[in-house]
Every structure is written in C-alpha cells, then in structure tokens.
N, C-alpha and C positions, 0 to 999 in steps of 0.2 A: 695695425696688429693689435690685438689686446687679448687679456690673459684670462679664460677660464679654467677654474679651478673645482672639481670636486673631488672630497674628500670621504673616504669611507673607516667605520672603525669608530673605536672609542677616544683617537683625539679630539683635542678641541678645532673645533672648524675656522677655519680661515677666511676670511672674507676681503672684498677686492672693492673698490671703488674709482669708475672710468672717469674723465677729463677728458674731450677732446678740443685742443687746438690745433690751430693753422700754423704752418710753416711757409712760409713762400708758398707753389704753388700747390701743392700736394695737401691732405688733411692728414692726421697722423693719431691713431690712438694712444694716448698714454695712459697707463693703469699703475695705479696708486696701491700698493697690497699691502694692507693691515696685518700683520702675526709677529711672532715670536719662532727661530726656528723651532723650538719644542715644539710648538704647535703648529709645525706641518706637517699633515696628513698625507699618506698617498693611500690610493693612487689619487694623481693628479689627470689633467687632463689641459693642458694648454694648445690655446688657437694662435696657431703664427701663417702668417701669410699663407705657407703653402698648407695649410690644413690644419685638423686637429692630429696633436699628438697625446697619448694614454703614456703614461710612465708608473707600473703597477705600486715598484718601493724604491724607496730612496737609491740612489744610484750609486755603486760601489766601485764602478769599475768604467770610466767617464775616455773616450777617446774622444779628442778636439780637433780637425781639421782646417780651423780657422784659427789664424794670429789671433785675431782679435777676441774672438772668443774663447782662448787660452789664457790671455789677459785678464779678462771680465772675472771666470773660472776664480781664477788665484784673486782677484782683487776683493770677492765674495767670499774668501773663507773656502771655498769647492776645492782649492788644490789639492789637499791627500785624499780626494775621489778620483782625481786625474793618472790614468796607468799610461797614457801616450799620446804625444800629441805628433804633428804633421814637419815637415823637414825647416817647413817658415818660422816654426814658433818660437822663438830666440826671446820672448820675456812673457815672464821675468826668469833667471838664470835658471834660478830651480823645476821648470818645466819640464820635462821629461821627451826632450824629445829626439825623434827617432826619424828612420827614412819614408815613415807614412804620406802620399801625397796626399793632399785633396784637388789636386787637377787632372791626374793619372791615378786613381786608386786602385788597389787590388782590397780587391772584396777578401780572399781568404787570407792575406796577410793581419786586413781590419779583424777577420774574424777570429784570428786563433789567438786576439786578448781576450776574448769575453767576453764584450764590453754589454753593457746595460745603458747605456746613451753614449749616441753619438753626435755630437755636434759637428754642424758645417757651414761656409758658404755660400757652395754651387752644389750641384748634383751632374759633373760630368759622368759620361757611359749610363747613365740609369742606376747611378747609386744608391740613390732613396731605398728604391722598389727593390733592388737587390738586397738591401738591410731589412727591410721588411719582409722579404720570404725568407729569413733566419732569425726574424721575431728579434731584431736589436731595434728601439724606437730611437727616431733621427729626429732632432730638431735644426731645423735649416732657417741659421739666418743669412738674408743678400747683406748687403755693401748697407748702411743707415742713407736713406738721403737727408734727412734732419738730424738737430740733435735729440728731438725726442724720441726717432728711432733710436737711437741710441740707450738711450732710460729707459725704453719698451724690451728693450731685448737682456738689457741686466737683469730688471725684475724677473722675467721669464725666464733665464736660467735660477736663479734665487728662487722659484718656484720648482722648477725643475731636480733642482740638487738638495732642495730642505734648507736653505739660506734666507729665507725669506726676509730676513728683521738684517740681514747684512746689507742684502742687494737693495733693499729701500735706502737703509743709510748712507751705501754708495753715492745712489743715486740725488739723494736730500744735499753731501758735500759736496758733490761736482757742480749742482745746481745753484747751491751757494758761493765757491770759487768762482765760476764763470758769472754769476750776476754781480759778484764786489768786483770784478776786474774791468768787466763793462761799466759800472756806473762809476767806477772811479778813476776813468780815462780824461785826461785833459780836453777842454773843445780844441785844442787845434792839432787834435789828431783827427777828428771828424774830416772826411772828404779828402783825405789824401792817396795817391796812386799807389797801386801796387802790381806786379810779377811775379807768379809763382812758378817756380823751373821746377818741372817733375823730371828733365831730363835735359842731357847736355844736345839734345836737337831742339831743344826750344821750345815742347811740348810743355802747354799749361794746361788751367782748370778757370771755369770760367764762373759765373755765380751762382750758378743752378745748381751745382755738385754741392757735394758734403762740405768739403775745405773750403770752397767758396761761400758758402754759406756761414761760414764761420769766422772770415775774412769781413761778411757784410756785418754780421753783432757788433763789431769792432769798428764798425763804419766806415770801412775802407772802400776803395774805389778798383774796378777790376779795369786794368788793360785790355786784358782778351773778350771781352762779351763783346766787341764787336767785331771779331774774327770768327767766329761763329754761327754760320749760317743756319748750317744744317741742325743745330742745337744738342751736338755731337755731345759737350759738355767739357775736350780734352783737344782744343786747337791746338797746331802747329804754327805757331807762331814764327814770325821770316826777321832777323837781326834788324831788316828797316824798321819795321813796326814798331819793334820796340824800342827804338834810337827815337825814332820821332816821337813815339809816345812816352819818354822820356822819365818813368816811375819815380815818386819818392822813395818807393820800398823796392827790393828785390829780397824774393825771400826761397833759397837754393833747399829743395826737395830730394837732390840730387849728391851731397856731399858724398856719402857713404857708396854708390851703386855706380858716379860718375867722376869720383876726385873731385866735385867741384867747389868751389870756394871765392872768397873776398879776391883773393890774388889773383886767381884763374879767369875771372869777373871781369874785373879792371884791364888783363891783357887783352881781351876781344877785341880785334878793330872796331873803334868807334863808339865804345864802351866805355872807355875814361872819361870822356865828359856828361856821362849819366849823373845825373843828381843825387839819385841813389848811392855812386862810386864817392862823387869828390864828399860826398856828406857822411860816408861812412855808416849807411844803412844797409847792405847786402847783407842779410841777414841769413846764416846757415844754421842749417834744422837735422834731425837726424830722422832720416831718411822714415824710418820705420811709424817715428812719431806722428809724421804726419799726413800715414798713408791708414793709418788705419781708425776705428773710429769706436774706440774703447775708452778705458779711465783715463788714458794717458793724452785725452782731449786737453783735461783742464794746463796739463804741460804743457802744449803748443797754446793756449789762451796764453800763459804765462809766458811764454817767450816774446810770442807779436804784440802781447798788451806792454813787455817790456820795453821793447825798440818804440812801441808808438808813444810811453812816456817817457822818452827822450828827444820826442821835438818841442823846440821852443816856443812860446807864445807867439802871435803876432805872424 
C-alpha cells in the first residue's frame, strides 16, 4: 500500500516520500508523509490496496467499522471527527460506539449519520460499491500482515483526516518503543518456545500471521509452525502436541472471551508439568490487545518483552 496525495487550493502542499522494505515473505510499502496538519490540503486522493480513494475536504463526520482503526482514529488526534463507530469498538472508552456492524451492515443505518468517510475492514454484502452510489468515500483496510502495514495504514488515515504531522509521530514513537524493547532483550531470551492460545480449543497463530510475526522480532520460537500444513496460518493445535512440545512461554489470547488464565492452565490434564506452568510463565493478555494491530501493538511488545526479561542467564 502507499499513499498518494494531491492537493488543490492555496495551501501549502504536502509531499510524501516512499521506503520499501521486506517483511518476511510479502514486500510492503511504507510512506513516510512530510507536513504539518495546517498544511493539509484537500482533496486528497490516497491508494490503498483496494484502489484509489478521492476525499474532497477534510472529514467532519468519520464512521469506523474497524476496532482497530477506531484506535488508530483517536490515537492521531481524529477523534472529535469520529460520530460512530461499530458494536467492536470498545477503545478507547470515549468512542462512540453504537450497534453498527461491519460484518452484517446496513447501508441505511450507515447512512442516516452522514458521514463523509468511512472506514473498514471487510466489505461484506458489497458495501464499498453500496457507499459509493451515495457518494460516502470508504477507505478499507484488511487485517496488517506486517508491522509496516501497520504505519502504512496510520499515515493514510493522518492523510485522510488532516492529521498528517500526528500520524507521522505516532508512527516515529511506536517505531522507536518497539526497536528499544527489541535491542534491549537479554540474549537468553533469543530461541526460546512459545504458545499462543487464541482460544480454549487450542487454536493458535503460527509465524506467518501478524502476532506471529511479532513474536519472531522478539526472537521467539513458534510451537505451531509445524502443525500447519496447509499454511492456514491459525492451527488447531491437539493437548499432545503441546505437552510434548513442551513451551517456555504460554501466552493466553483467550482470558477475556474464554475465562482463561494461570489457574485454569495449570488444571489441564497433563499441563502442570509444562515448563511454562512450574516456571510461572503463562503469560495472560487482554484479549483485544492482541487481536488487533493498531497503537496498542507497542502494549503487547511491552508485555512479552516483559515476561522474556525475566528469564535468567545461562
């Protein structure tokens, strides 16, 4: 993805300059945007995966479909352009949110805020194209599989909303939190095991995904990548598996949506003499943190950077 900008009128113009690197297997644009929000101009005109989107003026009236870019929204400065967001969006509190889907939408519900951008996702039933024959421009973003999809998609709302000089410095602190937490890892957290429970059936994520990928910066070692044939990316993992494979880390995805926790861990047949258990690493996450892939990334860095500076040398 990466972001064109043109601007019309008497402000002063804004200019962008691309970077791409490589993440794992995929290539990813990332776009670095030089301004001040004074000096965003619209209309804009941003390229995101599924196309270009035209946004004439600044956006007054912002519906968000996606958690995460509800998140993003408020973390840039964009929240009092935000009038509603989707039934998920539970942060940050002051969100405004209401019974809007973005899995089941209704178009005339969307419609009768008014909105001037919409933000999403997915595009189930043909919502785009439905937003578009009522002249509302949608910017759709998927799931990041890196994290610099992740910085691709802030800047581009920051372009989107007139944040421009926000969403860069978002983007500047996460980048900086996440590289002092990586270089300032102990080596003998390098190579050790880990578990991620999205769910109390034992569904994980394996290193290809988002959260896995973010598991690997931290140099951790995935259980599941060889449960994974099909390169589905979210195996079902079976209790042997993971009894034999025997994790330093177990890290519960699951507390908030499954009860699950330290205690409930440790009761599994055959679970208390996991390494993880007697060493007191099952590490619980809150649920939301770690499903989605906004500012609140550098929060999960800071939790598994924390559990991995508490193993000892040697």
């Amino acid at each position: 993805m990466s972001v064109v900008i043109s601007a019309c009128g008497n402000t002063a113009a804004t200019t962008t300059t691309t970077a791409t690197t490589t993440s794992g297997p995929a290539t990813t644009t990332t776009v670095a945007t030089t301004a001040t929000t004074e000096a965003a101009g619209f209309p804009v005109t941003i390229e995101t995966a599924t196309g270009l989107v035209t946004i004439s003026g600044q956006p007054g009236s912002i519906i968000s479909l996606s958690a995460t870019a509800t998140e993003m929204l408020f973390a840039i400065g964009a929240g009092d352009q935000v009038v509603a967001v989707d039934e998920f969006s539970d942060f940050p509190a002051e969100a405004p949110t209401t019974d809007l889907s973005g899995f089941t939408p209704n178009v005339e519900a969307i419609a009768s805020y008014a909105p001037d951008l919409v933000v999403l996702s997915f595009d189930p039933e043909g919502l785009v194209a439905s937003l578009a024959s009522l002249d509302i421009p949608v910017i759709q973003h998927g799931a990041a599989v890196t994290i610099d999809d992740t910085y691709t998609q802030v800047e581009q709302l920051g372009v989107a909303t007139g944040h421009v000089a926000e969403a860069v410095g978002l983007v500047a602190e996460m980048q900086t939190a996440i590289d002092e937490l990586v270089t300032t890892l102990p080596s003998s957290a390098q190579g050790l095991t880990y578990y991620h429970e999205l769910d109390d059936t034992l569904f994980s994520v394996t290193s290809t995904t988002f959260i896995g990928q973010l598991y690997s910066l931290l140099g951790l070692v995935n259980i599941a990548d060889g449960s994974d044939p099909d390169g589905f990316g979210y195996p079902q993992l079976s209790a042997e598996v993971i009894i034999e494979a025997d994790p330093d880390f177990i890290f519960l995805a699951d507390t908030i949506c499954c009860g699950q926790n330290q205690a409930t861990v440790a009761a599994r047949p055959g679970w208390e003499t996991l390494q993880a258990v007697v060493g007191g690493r099952v590490i619980e996450l809150d649920d939301a943190v770690a499903s989605r892939w906004g500012p609140r990334v550098v929060d999960f860095f800071e939790i598994v950077a924390g559990a991995l500076a508490g193993v000892p040398a040697g």
